[in-house]
C-alpha positions as CSV (number, residue, x, y, z in Angstrom):
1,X,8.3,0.2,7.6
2,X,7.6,-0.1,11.4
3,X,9.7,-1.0,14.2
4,X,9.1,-4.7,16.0
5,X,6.5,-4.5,18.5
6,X,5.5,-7.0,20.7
7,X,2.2,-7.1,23.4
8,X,3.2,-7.9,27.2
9,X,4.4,-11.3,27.7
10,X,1.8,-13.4,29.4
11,X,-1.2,-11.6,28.5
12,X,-2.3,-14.8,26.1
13,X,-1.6,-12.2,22.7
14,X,0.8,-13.9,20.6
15,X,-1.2,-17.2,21.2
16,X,-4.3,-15.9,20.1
17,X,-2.9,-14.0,17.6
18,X,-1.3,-17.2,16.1
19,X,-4.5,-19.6,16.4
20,X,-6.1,-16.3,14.7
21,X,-3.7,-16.4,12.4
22,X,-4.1,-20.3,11.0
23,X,-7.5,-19.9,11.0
24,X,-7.0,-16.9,8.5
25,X,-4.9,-18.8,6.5
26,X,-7.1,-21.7,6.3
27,X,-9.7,-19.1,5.4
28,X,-7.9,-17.1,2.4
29,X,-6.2,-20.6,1.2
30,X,-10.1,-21.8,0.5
31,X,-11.4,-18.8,-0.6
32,X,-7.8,-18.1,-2.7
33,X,-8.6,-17.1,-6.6
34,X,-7.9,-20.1,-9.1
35,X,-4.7,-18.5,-9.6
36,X,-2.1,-21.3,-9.4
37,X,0.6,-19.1,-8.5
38,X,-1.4,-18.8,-5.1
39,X,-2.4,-22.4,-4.9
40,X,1.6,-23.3,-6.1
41,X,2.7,-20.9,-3.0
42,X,-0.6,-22.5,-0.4
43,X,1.0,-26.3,-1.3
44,X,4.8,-24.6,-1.0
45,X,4.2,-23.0,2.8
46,X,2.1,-26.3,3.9
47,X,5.0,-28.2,2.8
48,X,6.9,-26.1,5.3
49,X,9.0,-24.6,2.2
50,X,8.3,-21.3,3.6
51,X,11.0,-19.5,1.3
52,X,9.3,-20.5,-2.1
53,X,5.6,-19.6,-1.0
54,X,6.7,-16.6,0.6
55,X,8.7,-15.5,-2.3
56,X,5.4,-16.2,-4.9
57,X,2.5,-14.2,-2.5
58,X,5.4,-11.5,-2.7
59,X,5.6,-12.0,-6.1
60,X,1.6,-11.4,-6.3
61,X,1.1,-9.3,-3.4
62,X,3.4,-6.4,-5.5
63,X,1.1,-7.1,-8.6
64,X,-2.3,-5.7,-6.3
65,X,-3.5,-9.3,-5.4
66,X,-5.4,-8.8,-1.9
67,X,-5.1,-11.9,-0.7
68,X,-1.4,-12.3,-1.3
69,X,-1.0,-9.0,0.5
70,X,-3.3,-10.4,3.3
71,X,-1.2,-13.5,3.8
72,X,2.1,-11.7,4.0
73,X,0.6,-9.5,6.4
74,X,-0.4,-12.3,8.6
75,X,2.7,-14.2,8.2
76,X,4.8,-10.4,9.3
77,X,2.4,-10.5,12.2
78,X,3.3,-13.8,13.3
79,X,6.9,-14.1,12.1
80,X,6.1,-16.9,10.3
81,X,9.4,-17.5,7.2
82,X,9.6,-14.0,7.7
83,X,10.6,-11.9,11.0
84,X,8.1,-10.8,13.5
85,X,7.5,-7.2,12.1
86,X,4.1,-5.5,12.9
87,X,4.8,-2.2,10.6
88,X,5.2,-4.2,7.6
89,X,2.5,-6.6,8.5
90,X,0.1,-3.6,8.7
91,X,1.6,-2.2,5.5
92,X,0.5,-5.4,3.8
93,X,-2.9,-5.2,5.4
94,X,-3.5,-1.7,4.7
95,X,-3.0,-2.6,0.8
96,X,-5.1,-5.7,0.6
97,X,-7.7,-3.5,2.9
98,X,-8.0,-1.3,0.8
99,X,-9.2,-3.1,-1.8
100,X,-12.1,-5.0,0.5
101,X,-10.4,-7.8,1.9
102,X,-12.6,-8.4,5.0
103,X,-9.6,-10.6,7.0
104,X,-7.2,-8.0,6.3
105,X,-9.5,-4.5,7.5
106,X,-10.4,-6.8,10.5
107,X,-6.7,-7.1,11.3
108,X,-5.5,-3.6,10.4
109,X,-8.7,-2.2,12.6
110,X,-7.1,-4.5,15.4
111,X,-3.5,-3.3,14.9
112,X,-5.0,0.1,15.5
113,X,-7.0,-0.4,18.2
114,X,-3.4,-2.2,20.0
115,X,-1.2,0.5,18.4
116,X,0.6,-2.4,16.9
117,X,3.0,-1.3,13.9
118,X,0.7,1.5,13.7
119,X,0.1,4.6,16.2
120,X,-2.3,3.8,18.0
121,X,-6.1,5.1,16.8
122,X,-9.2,4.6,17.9
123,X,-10.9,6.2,15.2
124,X,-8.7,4.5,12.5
125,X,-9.6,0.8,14.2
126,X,-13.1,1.6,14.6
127,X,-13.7,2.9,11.0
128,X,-11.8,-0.5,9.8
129,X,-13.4,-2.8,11.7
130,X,-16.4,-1.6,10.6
131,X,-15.3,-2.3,7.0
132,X,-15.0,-5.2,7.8
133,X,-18.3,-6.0,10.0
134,X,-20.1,-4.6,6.8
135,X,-19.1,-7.5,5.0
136,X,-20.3,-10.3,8.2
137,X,-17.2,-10.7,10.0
138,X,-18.7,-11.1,13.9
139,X,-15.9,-10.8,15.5
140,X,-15.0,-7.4,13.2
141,X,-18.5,-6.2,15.1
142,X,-17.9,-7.1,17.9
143,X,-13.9,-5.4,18.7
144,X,-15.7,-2.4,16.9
145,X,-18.3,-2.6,19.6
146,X,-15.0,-2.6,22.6
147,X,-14.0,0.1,20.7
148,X,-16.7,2.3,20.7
149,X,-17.1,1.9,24.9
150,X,-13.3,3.4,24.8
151,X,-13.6,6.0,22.4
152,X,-15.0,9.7,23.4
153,X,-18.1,11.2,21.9
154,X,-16.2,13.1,19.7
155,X,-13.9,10.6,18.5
156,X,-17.6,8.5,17.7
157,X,-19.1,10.9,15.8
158,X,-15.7,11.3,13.7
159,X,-16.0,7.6,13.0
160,X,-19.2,7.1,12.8
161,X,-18.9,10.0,9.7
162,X,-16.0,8.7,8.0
163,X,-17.8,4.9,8.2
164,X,-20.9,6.7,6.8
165,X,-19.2,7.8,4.1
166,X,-17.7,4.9,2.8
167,X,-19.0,2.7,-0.1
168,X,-19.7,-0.8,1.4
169,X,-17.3,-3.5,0.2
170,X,-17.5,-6.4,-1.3
C-alpha cells in the first residue's frame, strides 16, 4: 500500500491525530449498524483484545462495510493493534469514502491535504472534505476552507467542478 509516513516530531500531529482518532471511534462505535459482528469486535478492542476486533472489522471491512473499513483506517493511522501505516490507512478510508462515510472522507480529504499515505493534492482533499462538510461535519468545512486559501485559482475552479458534480451523500 503506502510507505510509513510520519508528520515532524513536535508539531502537536500525532497527538491530535490520536484524541481525533478516539473521538472517531466513539463516534462510529455509537452510530455502528446492529450488526453484532461490529458490536462483538467494539467490546473485543475496548477489552484491549485488539487481535480479535481487529481481525472481525477486517473480516467486515472486506465484505463492503463502511464503517469497518473506517475503523481500520483509523486504527492504520494511529498504529493502534496494527502498525502505524498511512497508505493503508487511506486505502481503507478511500473504500469506506466512497460509499459516504462522512468520518472517513473527512480523514482521506486531511491525508491529502498533508500528503500522508497519499501524494499530496489539494484538489483531491478539498473535493473530500467537501464530501464530507455536505453531510454537517464542521470541522470537514472548515480544513476545506484552509484549503481553499492554499490552493490556486485554477486548482479552485477544478474542485469546485468536480464537487459540483457529485451526488450529495448520505
Amino acid at each position: 500500500m503506502g510507505a510509513v509516513k510520519r508528520a515532524g516530531a513536535g508539531d502537536g500531529w500525532e497527538t491530535g491525530m490520536k484524541r481525533g482518532f478516539a473521538i472517531g471511534i466513539a463516534a462510529m462505535l455509537l452510530a455502528a449498524p446492529a450488526a453484532a459482528g461490529f458490536e462483538d469486535a467494539a467490546r473485543a478492542f475496548d477489552a484491549g483484545d485488539y487481535q480479535s476486533a481487529i481481525s472481525e472489522w477486517r473480516r467486515l471491512a472486506e465484505a463492503g462495510d463502511a464503517h469497518a473499513q473506517a475503523t481500520l483506517g483509523g486504527l492504520y493511522l494511529v498504529g493502534t493493534g496494527v502498525p502505524l501505516d498511512t497508505g493503508r490507512a487511506a486505502a481503507w478510508y478511500r473504500l469506506a469514502a466512497a460509499q459516504g462515510h462522512a468520518t472517513a472522507q473527512l480523514n482521506l480529504g486531511d491525508l491529502y491535504a498533508r500528503g500522508l499515505g497519499v501524494p499530496r493534492d489539494l484538489v483531491e482533499a478539498y473535493v473530500w472534505l467537501g464530501r464530507a462538510a455536505r453531510q454537517g461535519r464542521v470541522w470537514a468545512q472548515a480544513r476545506q476552507a484552509e484549503i481553499a486559501q492554499a490552493m490556486t485559482a485554477e486548482e479552485r475552479a477544478r474542485a469546485d467542478c468536480r464537487l459540483a458534480a457529485l451526488v450529495p451523500d448520505g
